[in-house]
matplotlib code that plots the C-alpha trace (Angstrom):
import matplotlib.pyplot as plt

x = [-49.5, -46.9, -44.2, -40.8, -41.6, -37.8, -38.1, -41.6, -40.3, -42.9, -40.4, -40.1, -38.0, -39.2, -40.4, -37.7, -36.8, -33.0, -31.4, -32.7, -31.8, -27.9, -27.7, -29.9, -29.0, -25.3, -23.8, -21.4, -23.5, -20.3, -17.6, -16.0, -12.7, -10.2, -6.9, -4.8, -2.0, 0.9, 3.9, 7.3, 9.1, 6.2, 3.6, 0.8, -2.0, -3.2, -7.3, -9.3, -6.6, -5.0, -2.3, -2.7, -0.2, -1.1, 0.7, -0.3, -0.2, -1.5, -5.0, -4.9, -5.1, -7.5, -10.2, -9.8, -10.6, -13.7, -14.9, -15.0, -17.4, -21.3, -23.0, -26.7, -29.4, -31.2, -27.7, -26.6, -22.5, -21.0, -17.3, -15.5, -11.6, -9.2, -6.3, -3.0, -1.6, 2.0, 2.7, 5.6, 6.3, 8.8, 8.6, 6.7, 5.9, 2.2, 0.8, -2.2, -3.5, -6.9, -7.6, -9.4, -12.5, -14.3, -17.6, -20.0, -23.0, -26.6, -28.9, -31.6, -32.6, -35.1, -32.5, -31.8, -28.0, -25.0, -23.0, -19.6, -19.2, -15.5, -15.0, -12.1, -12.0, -9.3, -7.1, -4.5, -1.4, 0.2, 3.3, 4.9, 7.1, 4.3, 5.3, 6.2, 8.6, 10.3, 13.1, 13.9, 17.8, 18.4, 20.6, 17.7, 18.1, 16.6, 18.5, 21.9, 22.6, 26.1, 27.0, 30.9, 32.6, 30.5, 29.8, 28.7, 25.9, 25.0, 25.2, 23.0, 20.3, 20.4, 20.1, 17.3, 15.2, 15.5, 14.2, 11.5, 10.2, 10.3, 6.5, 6.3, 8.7, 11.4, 15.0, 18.6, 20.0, 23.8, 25.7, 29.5, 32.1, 34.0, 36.7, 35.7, 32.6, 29.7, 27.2, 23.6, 21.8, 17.6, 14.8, 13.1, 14.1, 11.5, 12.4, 16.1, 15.9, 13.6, 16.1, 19.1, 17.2, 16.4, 19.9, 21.1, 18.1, 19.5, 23.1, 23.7, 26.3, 25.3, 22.8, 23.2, 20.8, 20.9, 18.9, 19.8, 17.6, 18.0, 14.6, 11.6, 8.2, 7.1, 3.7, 3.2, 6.0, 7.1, 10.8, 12.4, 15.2, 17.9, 18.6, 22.2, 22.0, 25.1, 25.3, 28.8, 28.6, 30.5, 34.2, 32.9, 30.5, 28.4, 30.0, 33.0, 33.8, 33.6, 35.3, 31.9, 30.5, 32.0, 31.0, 32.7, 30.5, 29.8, 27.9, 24.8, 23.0, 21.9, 19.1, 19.8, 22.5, 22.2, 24.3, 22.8, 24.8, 25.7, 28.3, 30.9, 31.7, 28.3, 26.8, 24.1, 22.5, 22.8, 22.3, 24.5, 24.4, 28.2, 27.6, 28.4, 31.4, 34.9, 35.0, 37.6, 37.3, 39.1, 41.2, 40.3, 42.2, 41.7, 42.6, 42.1, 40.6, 43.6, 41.2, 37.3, 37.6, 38.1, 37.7, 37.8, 41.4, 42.9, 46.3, 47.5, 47.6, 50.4, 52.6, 50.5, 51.0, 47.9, 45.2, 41.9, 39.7, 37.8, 34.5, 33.9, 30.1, 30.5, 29.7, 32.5, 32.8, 36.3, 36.5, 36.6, 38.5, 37.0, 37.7, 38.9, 39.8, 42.2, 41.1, 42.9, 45.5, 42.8, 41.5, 37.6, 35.8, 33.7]
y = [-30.9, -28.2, -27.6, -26.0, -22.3, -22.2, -25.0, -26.7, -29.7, -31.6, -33.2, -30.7, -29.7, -26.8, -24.5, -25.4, -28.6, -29.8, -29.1, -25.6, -25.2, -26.1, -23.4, -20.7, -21.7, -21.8, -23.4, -20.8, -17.7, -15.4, -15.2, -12.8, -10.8, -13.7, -12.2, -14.7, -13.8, -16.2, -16.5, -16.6, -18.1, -20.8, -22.6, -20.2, -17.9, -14.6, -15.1, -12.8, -10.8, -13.8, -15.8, -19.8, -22.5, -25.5, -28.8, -28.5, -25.2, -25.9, -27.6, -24.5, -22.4, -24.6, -24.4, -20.5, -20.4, -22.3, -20.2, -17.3, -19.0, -18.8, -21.1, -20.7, -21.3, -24.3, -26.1, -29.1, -29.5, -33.0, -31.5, -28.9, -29.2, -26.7, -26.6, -26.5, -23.3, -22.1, -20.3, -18.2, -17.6, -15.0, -12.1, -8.4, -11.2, -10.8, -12.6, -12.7, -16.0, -17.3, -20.3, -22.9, -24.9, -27.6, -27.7, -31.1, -30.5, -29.9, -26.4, -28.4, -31.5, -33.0, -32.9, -36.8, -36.5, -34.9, -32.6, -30.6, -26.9, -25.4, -21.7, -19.7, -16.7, -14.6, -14.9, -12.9, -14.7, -11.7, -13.0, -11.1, -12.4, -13.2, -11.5, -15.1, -15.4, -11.8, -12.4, -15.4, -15.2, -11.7, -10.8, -11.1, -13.1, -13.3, -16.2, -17.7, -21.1, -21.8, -25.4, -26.1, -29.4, -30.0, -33.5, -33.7, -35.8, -32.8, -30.3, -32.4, -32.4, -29.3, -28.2, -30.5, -29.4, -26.0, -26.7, -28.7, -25.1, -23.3, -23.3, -21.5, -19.0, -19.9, -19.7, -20.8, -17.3, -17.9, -20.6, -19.5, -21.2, -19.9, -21.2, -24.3, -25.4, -23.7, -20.6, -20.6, -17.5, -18.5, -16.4, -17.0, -16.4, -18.9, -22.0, -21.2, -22.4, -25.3, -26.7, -26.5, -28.8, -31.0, -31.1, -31.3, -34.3, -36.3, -35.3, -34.8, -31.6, -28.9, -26.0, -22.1, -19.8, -15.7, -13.0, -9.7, -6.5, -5.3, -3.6, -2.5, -4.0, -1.1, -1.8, -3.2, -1.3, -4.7, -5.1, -8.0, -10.0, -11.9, -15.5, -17.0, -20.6, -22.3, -25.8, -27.7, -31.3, -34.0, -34.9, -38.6, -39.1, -42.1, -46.0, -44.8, -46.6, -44.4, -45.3, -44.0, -44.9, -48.3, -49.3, -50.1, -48.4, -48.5, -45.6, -46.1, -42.7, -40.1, -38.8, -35.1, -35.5, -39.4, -41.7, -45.3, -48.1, -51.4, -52.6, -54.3, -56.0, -57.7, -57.9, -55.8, -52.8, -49.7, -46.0, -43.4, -39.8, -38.3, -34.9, -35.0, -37.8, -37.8, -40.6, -41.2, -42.5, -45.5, -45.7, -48.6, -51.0, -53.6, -57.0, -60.9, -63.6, -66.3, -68.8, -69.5, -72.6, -73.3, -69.6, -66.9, -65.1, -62.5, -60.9, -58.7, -55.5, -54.2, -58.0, -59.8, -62.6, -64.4, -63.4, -64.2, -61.7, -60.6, -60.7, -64.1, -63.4, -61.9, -64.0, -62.9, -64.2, -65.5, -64.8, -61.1, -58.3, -57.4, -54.5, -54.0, -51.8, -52.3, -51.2, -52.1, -54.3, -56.7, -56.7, -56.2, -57.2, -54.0]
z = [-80.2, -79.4, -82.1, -81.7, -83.2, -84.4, -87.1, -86.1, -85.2, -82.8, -80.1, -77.5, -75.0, -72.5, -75.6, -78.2, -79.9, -78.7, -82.1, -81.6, -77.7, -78.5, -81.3, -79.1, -75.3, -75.2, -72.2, -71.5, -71.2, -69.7, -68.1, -65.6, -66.3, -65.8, -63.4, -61.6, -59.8, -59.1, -56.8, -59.2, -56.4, -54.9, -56.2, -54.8, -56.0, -54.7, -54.2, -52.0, -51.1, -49.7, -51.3, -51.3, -51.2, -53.5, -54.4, -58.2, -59.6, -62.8, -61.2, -58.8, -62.1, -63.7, -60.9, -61.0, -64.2, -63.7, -61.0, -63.5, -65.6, -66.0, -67.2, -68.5, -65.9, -66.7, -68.3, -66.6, -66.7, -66.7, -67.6, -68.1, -70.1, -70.3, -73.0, -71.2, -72.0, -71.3, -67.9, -67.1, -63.5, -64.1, -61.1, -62.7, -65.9, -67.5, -70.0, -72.1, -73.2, -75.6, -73.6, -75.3, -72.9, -73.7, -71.8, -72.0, -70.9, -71.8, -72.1, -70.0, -67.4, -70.3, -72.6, -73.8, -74.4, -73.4, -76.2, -76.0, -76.8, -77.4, -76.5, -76.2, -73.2, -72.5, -69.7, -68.3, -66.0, -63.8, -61.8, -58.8, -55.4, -52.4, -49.2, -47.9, -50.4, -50.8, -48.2, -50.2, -51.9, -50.1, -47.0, -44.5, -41.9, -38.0, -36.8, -37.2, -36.4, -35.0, -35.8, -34.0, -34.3, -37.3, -39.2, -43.4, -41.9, -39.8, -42.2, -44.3, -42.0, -41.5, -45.1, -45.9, -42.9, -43.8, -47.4, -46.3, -44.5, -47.7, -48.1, -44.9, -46.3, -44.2, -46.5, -45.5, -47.3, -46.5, -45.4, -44.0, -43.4, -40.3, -37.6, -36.1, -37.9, -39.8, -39.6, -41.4, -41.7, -41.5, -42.0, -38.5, -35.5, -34.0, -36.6, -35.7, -31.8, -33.5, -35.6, -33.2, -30.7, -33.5, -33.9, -30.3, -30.6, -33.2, -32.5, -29.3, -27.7, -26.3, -27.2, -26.2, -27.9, -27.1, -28.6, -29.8, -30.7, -34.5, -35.5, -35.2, -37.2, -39.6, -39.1, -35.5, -34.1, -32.1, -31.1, -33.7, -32.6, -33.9, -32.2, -32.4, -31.3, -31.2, -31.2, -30.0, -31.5, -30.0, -30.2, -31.4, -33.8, -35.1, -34.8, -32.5, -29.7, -26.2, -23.2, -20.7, -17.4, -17.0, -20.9, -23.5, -26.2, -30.0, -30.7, -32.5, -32.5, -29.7, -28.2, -26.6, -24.0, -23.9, -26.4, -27.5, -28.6, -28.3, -25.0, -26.3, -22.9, -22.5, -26.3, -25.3, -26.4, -23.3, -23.4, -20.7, -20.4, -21.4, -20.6, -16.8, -16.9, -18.5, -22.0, -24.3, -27.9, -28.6, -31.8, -34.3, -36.0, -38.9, -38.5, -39.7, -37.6, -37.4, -35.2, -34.5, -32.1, -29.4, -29.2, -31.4, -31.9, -33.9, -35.5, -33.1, -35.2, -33.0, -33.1, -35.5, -32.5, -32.3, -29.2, -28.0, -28.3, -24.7, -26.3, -27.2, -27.8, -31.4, -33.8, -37.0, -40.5, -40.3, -44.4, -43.7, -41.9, -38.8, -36.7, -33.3, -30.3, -27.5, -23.7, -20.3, -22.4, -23.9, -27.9, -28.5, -31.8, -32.9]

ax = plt.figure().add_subplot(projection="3d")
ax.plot(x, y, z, "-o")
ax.set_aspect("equal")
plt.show()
């Protein structure tokens, strides 16, 4: 019979009896000096030299934590919680914090049970501005995008798709308003001439970029350039009614140099090109519907005289206003 030769208890486990093994066989044997290094402007760590985007911080911080610790050789961990401690991400901040972890485990393989140890290990939180993020909120810029002729809905985009780029450390650092529309100083050159034909995409115009040399990389010597791409919207913008090609035009969205809509001469959806033809934009009126049968007939906004409308095919609730436009000396239900 072998006996534990702690307290001589018979029941075994390697050569001590369990009650012993928890009190001599911690499950935390040591820990390395804990450093981690966070971005005060992004939800990144510094690791290896290299800094690390994450979508949650605070687990980001957890698991580096956990790969500090060591854990005694035979022990067999189930879980491992760590206290939620407070952290500042304030840039040149440091802090240092007695974290509190709560490890469940056991010393051994043979041991029957599971148990939890608490331990508290120093920590220290250092905060600083990644590279990425250091032109961030300064005067830095390598492209300037140009918008002319510009809409809220345009300027919108524009705004949001820059933001979206943030975690690749591209900034909008000025927007300016100027004569005849709206400059945006970017970060990046390259992401510049991306978004304005994303814009020319979903807003049609036209697109002119140019590049200009302002500097010289300090470490790779390479020429850097600034890009100006202007971007001339169109005179008409979203639900107008164009005057192009033969159609009669609402305007539903565009596509590059192409506008889609619906032809209010046939009831049909069409797509032209208006870059390389003359269109006008028709002006709109409100009106009432004064007859649905035999055909459908409106107020004359002009007269208020009652007359058909040329495109029978609409299909109106005669309760509300509707609106029209007048072409070639006939009314058209928009």
């Amino acid at each position: 019979m072998v006996f534990c030769p702690k307290c001589g208890k018979k029941k075994i486990v390697d050569v001590l009896c369990e009650e012993c093994m928890r009190k001599e066989i911690p499950l935390l044997e040591c820990f390395k000096e804990i450093e981690i290094i966070l971005c005060s402007e992004s939800d990144s760590i510094k690791k290896g030299g290299k800094w690390t985007h994450y979508n949650d911080v605070w687990k980001a911080v957890e698991a580096e934590i956990i790969r500090h610790l060591r854990f005694s050789e035979n022990a067999v961990i189930d879980e491992i919680t760590i206290k939620n401690f407070p952290v500042e991400r304030k840039p040149g901040l440091q802090r240092d914090h007695d974290v509190n972890i709560t490890v469940k485990g056991k010393a051994h393989p043979d041991m029957e049970s599971f148990y939890k140890e608490d331990v508290m290990i120093p920590v220290k939180i250092r905060c600083t501005i990644s590279p990425k993020y250091a032109k961030k909120g300064t005067e830095y810029f390598e492209g300037t995008l140009q918008l002319r002729n510009p809409s809220d809905e345009a300027i919108n985009f524009i705004v949001k798709e820059i933001d979206k780029k943030k975690k690749d450390g591209v900034f909008l650092n000025k927007i300016a308003d100027v004569k005849g529309g709206v400059d945006f100083s970017i970060t990046s050159n390259e992401y510049t001439q991306q978004l304005a034909h994303e814009v020319h995409k979903r807003f049609g115009g036209e697109v002119k970029t140019s590049a200009k040399l302002f500097s010289k990389d300090k470490n790779t010597q390479k020429d850097l350039y600034r890009v100006n791409a202007l971007i001339r919207l169109p005179s008409f913008k979203k639900d107008d009614i164009l005057w192009v090609n033969n159609k009669l035009i609402k305007v539903l969205k565009f596509k590059g140099d192409d506008v889609f809509g619906k032809n209010l001469l046939t009831g049909k959806n069409t797509s032209t090109n208006y870059q390389r033809t003359d269109f006008s934009v028709l002006e709109q009126f409100e009106t009432t519907i004064s007859k649905i049968k035999p055909q459908i007939e409106i107020l004359d906004p002009e007269t208020f005289d009652s007359v058909d409308i040329a495109n029978q095919h609409s299909d109106p609730d005669p309760t509300k206003p509707v609106t029209v436009v007048q072409f070639s000396g006939k009314w058209y239900m928009v």
